[in-house]
One Martini backbone bead per residue (centre of mass of N, CA, C, O) as a GRO file, in nm:
protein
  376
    1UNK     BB    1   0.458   1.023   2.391
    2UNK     BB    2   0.685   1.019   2.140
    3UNK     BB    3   0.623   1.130   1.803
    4UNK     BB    4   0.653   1.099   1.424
    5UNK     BB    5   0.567   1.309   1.141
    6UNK     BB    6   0.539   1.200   0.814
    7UNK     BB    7   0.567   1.333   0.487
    8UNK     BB    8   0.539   1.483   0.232
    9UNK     BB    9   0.653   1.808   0.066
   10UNK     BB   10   0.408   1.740  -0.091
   11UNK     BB   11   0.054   1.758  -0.242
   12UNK     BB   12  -0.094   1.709  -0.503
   13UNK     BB   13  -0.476   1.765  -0.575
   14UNK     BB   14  -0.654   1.631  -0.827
   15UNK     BB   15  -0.754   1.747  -1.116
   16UNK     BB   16  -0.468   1.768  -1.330
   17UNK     BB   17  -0.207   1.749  -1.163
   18UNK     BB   18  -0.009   1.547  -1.353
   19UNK     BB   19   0.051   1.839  -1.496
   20UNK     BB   20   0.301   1.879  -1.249
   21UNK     BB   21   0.557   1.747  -1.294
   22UNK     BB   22   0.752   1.899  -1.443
   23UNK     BB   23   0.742   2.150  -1.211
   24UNK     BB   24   0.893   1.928  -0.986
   25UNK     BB   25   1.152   1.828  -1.143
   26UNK     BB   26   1.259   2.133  -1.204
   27UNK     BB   27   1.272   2.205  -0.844
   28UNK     BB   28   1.506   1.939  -0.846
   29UNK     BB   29   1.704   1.934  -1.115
   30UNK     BB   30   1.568   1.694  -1.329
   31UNK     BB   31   1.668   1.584  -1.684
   32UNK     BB   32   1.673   1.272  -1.546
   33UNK     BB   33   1.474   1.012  -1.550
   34UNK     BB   34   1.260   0.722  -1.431
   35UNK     BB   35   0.941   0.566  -1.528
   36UNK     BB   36   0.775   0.390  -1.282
   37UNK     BB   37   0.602   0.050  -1.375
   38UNK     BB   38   0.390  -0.155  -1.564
   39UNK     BB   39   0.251  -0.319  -1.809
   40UNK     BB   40  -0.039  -0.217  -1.798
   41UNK     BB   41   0.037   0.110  -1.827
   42UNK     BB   42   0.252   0.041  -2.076
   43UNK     BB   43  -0.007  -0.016  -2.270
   44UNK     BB   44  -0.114   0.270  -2.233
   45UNK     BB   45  -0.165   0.645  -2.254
   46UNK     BB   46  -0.042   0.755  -2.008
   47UNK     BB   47   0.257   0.739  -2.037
   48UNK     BB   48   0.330   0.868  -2.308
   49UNK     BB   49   0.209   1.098  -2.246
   50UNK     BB   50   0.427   1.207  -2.025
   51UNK     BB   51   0.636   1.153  -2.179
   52UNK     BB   52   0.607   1.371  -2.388
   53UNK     BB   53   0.551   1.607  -2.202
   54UNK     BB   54   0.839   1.565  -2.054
   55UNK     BB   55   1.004   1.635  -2.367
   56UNK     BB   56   0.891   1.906  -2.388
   57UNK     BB   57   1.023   2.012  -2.105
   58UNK     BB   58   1.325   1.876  -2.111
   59UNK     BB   59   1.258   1.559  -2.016
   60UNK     BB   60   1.434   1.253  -1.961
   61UNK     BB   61   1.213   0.965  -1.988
   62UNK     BB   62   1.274   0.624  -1.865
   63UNK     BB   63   1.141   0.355  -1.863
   64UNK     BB   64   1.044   0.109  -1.601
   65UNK     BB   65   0.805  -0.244  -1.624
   66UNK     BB   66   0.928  -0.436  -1.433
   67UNK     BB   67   0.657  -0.471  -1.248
   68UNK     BB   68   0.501  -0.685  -0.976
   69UNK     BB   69   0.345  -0.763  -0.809
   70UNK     BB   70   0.463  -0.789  -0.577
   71UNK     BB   71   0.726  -0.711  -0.521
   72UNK     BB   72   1.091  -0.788  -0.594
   73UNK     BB   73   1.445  -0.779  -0.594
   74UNK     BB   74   1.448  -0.826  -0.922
   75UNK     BB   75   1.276  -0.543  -0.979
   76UNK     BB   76   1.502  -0.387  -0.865
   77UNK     BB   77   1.775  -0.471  -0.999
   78UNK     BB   78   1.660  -0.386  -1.303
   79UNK     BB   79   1.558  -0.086  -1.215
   80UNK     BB   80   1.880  -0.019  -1.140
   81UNK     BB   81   2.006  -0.061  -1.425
   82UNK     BB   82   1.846   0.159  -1.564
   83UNK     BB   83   1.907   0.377  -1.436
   84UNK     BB   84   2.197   0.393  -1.506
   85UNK     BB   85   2.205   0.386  -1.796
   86UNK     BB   86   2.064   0.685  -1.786
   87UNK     BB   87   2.144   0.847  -1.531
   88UNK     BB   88   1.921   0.914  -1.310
   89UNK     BB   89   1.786   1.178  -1.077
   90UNK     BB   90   1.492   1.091  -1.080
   91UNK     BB   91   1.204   0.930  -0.970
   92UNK     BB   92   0.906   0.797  -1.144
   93UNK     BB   93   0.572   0.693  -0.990
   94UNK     BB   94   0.323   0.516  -1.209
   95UNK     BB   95   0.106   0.354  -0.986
   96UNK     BB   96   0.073   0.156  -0.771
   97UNK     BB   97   0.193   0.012  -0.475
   98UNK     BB   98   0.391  -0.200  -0.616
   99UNK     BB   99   0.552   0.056  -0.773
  100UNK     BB  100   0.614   0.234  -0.529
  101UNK     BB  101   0.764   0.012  -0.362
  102UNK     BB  102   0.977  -0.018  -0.674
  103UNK     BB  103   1.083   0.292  -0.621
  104UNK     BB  104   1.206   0.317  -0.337
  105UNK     BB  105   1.427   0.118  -0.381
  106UNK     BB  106   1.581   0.175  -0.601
  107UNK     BB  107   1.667   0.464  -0.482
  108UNK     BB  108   1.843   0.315  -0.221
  109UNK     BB  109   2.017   0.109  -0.393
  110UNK     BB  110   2.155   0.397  -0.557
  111UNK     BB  111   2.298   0.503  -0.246
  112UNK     BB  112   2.348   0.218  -0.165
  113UNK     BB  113   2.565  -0.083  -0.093
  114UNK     BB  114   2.402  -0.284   0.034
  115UNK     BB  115   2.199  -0.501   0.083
  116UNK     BB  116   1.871  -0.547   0.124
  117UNK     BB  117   1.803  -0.701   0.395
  118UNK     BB  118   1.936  -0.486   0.572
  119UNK     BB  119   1.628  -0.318   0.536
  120UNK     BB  120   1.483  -0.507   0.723
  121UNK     BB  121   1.254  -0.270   0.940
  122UNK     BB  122   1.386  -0.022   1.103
  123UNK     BB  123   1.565   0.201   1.023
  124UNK     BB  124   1.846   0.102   0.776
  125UNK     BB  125   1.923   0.333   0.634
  126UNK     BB  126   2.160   0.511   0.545
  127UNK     BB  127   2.064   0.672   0.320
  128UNK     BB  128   1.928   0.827   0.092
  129UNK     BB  129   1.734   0.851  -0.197
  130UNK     BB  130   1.628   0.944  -0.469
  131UNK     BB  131   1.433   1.139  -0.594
  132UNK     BB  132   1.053   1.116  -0.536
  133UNK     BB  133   0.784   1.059  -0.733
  134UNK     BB  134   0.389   0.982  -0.676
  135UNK     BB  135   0.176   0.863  -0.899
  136UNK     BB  136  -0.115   0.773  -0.858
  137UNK     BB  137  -0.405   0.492  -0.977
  138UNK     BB  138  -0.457   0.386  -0.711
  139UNK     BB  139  -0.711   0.342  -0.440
  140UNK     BB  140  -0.515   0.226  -0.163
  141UNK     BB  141  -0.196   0.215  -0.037
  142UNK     BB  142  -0.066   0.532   0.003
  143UNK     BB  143   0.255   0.507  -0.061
  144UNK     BB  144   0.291   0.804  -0.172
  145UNK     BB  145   0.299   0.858   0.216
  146UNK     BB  146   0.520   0.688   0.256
  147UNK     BB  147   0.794   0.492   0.472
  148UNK     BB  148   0.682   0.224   0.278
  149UNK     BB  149   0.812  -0.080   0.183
  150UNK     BB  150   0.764  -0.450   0.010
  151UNK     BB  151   0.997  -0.691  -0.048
  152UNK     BB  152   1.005  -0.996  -0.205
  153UNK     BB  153   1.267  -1.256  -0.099
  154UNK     BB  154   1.338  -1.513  -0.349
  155UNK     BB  155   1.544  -1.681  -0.117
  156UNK     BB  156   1.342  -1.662   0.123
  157UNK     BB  157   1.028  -1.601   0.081
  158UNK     BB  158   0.993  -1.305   0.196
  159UNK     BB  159   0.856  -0.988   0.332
  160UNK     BB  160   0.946  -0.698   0.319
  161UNK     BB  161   0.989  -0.478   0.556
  162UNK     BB  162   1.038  -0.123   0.505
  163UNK     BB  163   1.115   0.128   0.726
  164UNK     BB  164   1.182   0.490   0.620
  165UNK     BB  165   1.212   0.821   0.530
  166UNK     BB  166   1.408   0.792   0.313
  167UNK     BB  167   1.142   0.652   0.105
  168UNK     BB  168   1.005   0.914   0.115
  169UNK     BB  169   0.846   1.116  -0.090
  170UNK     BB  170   0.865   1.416  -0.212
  171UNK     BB  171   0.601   1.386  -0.413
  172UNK     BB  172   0.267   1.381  -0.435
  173UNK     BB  173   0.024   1.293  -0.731
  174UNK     BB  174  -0.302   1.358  -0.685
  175UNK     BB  175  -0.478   1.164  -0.956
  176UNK     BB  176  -0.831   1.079  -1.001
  177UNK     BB  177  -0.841   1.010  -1.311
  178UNK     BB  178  -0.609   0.743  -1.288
  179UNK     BB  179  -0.894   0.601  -1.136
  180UNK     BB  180  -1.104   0.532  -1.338
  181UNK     BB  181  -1.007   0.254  -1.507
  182UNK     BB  182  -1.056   0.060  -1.297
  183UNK     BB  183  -1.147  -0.204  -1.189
  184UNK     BB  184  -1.378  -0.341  -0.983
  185UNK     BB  185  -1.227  -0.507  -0.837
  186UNK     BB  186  -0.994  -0.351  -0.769
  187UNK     BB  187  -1.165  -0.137  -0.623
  188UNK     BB  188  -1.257  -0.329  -0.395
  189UNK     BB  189  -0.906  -0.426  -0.291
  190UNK     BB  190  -0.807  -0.122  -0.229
  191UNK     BB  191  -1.026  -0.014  -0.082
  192UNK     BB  192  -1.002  -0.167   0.159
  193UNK     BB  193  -0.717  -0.158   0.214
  194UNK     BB  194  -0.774   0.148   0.305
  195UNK     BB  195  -0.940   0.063   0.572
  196UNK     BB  196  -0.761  -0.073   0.680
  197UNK     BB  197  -0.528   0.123   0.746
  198UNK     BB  198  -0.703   0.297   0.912
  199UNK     BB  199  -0.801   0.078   1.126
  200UNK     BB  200  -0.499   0.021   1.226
  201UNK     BB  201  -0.374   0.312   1.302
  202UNK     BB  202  -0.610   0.359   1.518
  203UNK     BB  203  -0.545   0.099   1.701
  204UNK     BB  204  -0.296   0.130   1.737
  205UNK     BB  205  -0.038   0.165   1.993
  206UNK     BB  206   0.083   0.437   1.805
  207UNK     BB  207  -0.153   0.574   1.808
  208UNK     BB  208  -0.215   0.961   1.745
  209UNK     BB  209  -0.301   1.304   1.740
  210UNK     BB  210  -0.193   1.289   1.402
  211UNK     BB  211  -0.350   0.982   1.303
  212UNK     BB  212  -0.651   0.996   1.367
  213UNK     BB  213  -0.805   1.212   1.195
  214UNK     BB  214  -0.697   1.027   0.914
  215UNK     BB  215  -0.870   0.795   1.005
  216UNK     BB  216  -1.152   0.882   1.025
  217UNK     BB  217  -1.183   1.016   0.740
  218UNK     BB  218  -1.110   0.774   0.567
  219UNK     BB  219  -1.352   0.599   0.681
  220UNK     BB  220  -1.559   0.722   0.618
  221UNK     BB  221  -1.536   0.764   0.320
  222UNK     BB  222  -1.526   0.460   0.231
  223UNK     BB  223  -1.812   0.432   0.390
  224UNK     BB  224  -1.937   0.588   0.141
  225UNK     BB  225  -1.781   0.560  -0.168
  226UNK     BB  226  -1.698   0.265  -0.257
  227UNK     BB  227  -1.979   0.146  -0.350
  228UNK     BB  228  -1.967   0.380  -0.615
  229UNK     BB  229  -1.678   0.329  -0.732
  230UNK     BB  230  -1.765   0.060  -0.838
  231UNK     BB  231  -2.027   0.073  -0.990
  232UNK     BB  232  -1.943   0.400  -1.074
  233UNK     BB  233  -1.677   0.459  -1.241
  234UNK     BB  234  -1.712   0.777  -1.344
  235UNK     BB  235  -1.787   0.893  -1.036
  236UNK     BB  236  -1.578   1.142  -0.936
  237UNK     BB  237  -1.659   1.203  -0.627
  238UNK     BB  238  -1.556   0.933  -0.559
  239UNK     BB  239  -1.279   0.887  -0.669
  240UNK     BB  240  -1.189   1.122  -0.508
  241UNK     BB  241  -1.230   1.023  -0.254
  242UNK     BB  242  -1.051   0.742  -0.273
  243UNK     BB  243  -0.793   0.888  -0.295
  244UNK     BB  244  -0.802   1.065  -0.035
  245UNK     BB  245  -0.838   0.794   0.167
  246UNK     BB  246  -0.535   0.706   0.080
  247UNK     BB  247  -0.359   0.897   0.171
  248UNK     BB  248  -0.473   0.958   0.455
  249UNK     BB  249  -0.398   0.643   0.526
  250UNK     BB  250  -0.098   0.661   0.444
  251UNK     BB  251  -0.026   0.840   0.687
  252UNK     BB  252  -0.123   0.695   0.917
  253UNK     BB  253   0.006   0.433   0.942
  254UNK     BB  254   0.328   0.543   0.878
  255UNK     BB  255   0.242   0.703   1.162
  256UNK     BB  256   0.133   0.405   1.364
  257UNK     BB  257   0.086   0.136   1.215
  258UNK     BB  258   0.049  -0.178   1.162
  259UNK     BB  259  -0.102  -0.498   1.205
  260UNK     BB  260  -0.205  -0.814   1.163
  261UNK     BB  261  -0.316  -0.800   0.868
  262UNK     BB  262  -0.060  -0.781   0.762
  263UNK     BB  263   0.121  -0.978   0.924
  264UNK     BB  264  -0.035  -1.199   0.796
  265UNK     BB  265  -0.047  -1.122   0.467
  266UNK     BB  266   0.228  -1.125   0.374
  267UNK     BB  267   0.286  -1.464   0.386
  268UNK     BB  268   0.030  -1.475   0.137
  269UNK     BB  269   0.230  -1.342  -0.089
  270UNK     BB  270   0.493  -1.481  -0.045
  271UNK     BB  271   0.350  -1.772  -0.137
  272UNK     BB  272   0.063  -1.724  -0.307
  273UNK     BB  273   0.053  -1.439  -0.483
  274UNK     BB  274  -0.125  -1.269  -0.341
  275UNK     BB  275  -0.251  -0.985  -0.354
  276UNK     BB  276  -0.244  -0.730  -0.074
  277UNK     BB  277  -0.586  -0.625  -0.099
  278UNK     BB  278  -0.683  -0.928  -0.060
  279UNK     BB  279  -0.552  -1.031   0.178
  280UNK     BB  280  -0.655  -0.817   0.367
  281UNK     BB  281  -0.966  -0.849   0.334
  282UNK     BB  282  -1.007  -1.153   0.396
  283UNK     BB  283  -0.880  -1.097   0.701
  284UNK     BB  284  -1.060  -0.859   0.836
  285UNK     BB  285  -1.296  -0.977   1.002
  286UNK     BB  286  -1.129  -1.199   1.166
  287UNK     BB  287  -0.966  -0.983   1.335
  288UNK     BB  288  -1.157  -0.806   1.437
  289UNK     BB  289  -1.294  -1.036   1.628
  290UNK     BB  290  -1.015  -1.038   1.786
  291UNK     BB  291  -0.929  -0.747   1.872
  292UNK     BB  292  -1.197  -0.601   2.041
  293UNK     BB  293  -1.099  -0.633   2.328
  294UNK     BB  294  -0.819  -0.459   2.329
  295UNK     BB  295  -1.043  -0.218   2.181
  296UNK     BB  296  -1.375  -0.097   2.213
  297UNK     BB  297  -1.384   0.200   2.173
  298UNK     BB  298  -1.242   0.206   1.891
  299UNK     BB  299  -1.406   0.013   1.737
  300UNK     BB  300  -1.696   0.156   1.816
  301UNK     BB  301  -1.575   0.437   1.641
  302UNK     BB  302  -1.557   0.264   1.397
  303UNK     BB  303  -1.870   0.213   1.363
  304UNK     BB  304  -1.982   0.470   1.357
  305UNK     BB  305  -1.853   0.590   1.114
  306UNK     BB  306  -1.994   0.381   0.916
  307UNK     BB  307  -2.325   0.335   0.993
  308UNK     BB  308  -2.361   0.077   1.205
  309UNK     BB  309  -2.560  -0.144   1.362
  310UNK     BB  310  -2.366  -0.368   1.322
  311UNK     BB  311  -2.150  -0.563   1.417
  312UNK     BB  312  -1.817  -0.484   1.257
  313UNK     BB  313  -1.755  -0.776   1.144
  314UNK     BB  314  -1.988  -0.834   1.008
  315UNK     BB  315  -1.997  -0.614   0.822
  316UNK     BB  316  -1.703  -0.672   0.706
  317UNK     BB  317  -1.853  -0.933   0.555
  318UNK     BB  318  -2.072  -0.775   0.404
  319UNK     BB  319  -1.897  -0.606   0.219
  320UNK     BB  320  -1.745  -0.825   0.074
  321UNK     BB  321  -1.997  -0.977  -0.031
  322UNK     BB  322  -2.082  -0.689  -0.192
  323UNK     BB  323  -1.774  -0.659  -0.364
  324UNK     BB  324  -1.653  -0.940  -0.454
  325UNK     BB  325  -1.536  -1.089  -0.233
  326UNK     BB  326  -1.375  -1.345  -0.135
  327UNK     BB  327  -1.284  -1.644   0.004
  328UNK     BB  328  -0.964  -1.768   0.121
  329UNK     BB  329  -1.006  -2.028  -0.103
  330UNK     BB  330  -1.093  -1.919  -0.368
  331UNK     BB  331  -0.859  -1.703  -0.390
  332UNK     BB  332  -0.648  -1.940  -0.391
  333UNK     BB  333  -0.711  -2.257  -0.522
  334UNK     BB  334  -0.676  -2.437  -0.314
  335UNK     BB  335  -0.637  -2.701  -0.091
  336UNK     BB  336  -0.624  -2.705   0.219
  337UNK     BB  337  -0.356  -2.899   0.264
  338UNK     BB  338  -0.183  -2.694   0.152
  339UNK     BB  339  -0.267  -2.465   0.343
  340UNK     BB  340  -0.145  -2.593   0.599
  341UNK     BB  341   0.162  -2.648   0.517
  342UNK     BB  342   0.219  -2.320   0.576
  343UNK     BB  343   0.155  -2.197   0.848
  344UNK     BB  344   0.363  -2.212   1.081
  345UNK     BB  345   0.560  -2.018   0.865
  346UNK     BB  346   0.337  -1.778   0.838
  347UNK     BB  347   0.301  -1.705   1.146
  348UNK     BB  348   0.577  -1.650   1.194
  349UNK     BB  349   0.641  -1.431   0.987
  350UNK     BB  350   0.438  -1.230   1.115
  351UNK     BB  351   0.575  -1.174   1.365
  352UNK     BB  352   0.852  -1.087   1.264
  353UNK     BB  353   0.738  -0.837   1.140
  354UNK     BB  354   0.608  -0.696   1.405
  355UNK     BB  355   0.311  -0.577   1.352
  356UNK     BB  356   0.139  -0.785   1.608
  357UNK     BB  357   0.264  -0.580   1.828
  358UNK     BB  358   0.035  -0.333   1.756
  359UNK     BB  359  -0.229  -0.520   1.840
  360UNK     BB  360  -0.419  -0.506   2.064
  361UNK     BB  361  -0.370  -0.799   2.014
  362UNK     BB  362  -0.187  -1.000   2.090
  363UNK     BB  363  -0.039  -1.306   1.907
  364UNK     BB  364   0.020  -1.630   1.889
  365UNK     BB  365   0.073  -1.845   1.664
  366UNK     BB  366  -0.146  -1.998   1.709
  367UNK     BB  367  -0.371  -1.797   1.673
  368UNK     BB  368  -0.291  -1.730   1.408
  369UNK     BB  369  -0.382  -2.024   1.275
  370UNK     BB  370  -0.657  -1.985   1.309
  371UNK     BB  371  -0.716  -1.760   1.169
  372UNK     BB  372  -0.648  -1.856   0.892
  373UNK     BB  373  -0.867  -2.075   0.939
  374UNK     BB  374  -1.130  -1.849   0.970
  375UNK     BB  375  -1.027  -1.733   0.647
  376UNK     BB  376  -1.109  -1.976   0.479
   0.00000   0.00000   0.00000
């Protein structure tokens, strides 16, 4: 089967690597940049730095940081106006998956004049976007390394997934010192959310022996880190490794696709607008436990890479209510009855989204409904 695998052109890793921005952006030939973040990033001293940096070395970079949490359309194109107004040349996202998320379609927003759903699918975009340079905050996404972003279509209530190398960023700069400040929650959704990439990668019908191999080192360092992580946040070494299995689940997914956990995962952040990292966590062990026959030898050196003598599943169950991850029912707060009302609309976009055709076990929309019920 022929495979194909993308990555940025550039990855610099370690501890002040964001101190080589500017040598990045004068790469691009970039003198005016846009650079998108959230409200919470952009009243710390991070962005002001950043920015104060890029002006001293002669490029000016306006901020535009109306990007919210699972990010919309209108984030989209508030972001592209913005981006006119400076006449920017080039995209700097500094922030979580939901930032890079909403800096790779602002960036091909403004080189296409398509509608956005028209991008929703595989391969739909026609241009490539303006260069995007990716400084993640978060050890989670790794959006920084993909060819994948998700945006929310608020007339249709859907979660758009795009799949396409034109918004893979032309450069990634992974610095573990801007996730020292994650708050403890964020640490432990962000960090499965990791996991989940990595382990839906390796069972992936799309997995291959380019992706393989990122994929069980993500498990290794995740399932070694993520609880010194989120206890000992200032600790560097873990830091540093959940950054690392970040970036390596973001290669890895990208180019051999996520499977039912995220189907299933975008239509609950759709309807009651739960973060990405928290809604995959939620459903990550009822899917597990339904998937394993599909591949058991796989799922079976998940479990050993782990280093669990337990079942996987219940394991899965396990670290999360280490980590003070809630249940699916908690984390929603309202009324079963309101949650079975979106059920069977959930399932059908889950399905549509391509995603659950390619896990280990294929389900159909009942089944859906079930693991939904299951994961309450």
């Amino acid at each position: 089967m022929e495979t194909r695998f993308d990555i940025p052109a550039s990855v610099l890793f370690g501890a002040g690597s964001r101190l080589r921005l500017s040598e990045e952006l004068k790469k691009l030939g970039a003198a005016r940049v846009l650079l998108v973040t959230d409200q919470r990033l952009r009243d710390t001293e991070t962005i002001e730095t950043l920015r104060e940096r890029l002006a001293g070395d002669g490029i000016a970079a306006t901020i535009f940081s109306e990007v919210q949490p699972d990010p919309t359309d209108r984030n989209v194109f508030a972001g592209l106006a913005c981006l006119r107004n400076c006449d920017a040349e080039a995209i700097v996202a500094v922030g979580g998956g939901s930032v890079m998320d909403a800096a790779k379609i602002i960036g091909v927003a403004a080189t296409n004049s398509e509608p956005l759903p028209t991008f929703q699918g595989y391969h739909r975009i026609p241009k490539p976007g303006l260069p995007l340079i990716a400084v993640p905050t978060t050890a989670g996404t790794g959006s920084e390394a993909t060819k994948v972003a998700v945006i929310t279509d608020t007339e249709r209530h859907v979660k758009m997934m795009i799949y396409d190398p034109k918004i893979l960023p032309r450069v990634a700069i992974v610095d573990y010192e801007l996730s020292v400040t994650m708050p403890a929650a964020l640490t432990a959704y962000v960090g499965v959310d990791t996991l989940v990439h990595a382990m839906e990668a390796y069972v992936s019908k799309k997995a291959s022996g380019m992706t393989d191999p990122l994929a069980l080192s993500c498990i290794q360092l995740t399932s070694k880190y993520l609880r010194t992580a989120q206890q000992e946040p200032d600790n560097r070494k873990a830091r540093e490794a959940m950054a690392l299995a970040a970036c390596q689940g973001g290669m890895a997914f990208s180019n051999s696709s996520v499977c039912l956990v995220h189907g299933m995962s975008r239509p609950i952040g759709a309807v009651f607008h739960l973060p990405h990292g928290l809604s995959n966590a939620v459903l990550l062990p009822a899917v597990t436990r339904f998937s394993i026959p599909g591949a058991p030898e796989r799922y079976e050196r998940i479990r050993r890479e782990m280093g669990w003598d337990e079942d996987l599943a219940d394991g899965l169950e396990r670290l999360n209510a280490e980590l003070g991850i809630p249940k699916l029912r908690d984390a929603l707060g309202i009324e079963r009855s309101e949650f079975e009302v979106h059920l069977e609309k959930m399932a059908d976009d889950a399905l549509a989204s391509g995603s659950p055709q390619n896990n280990p076990v294929v389900p159909n929309a009942e089944e859906i409904i079930d693991l939904y019920r299951r994961a309450w």
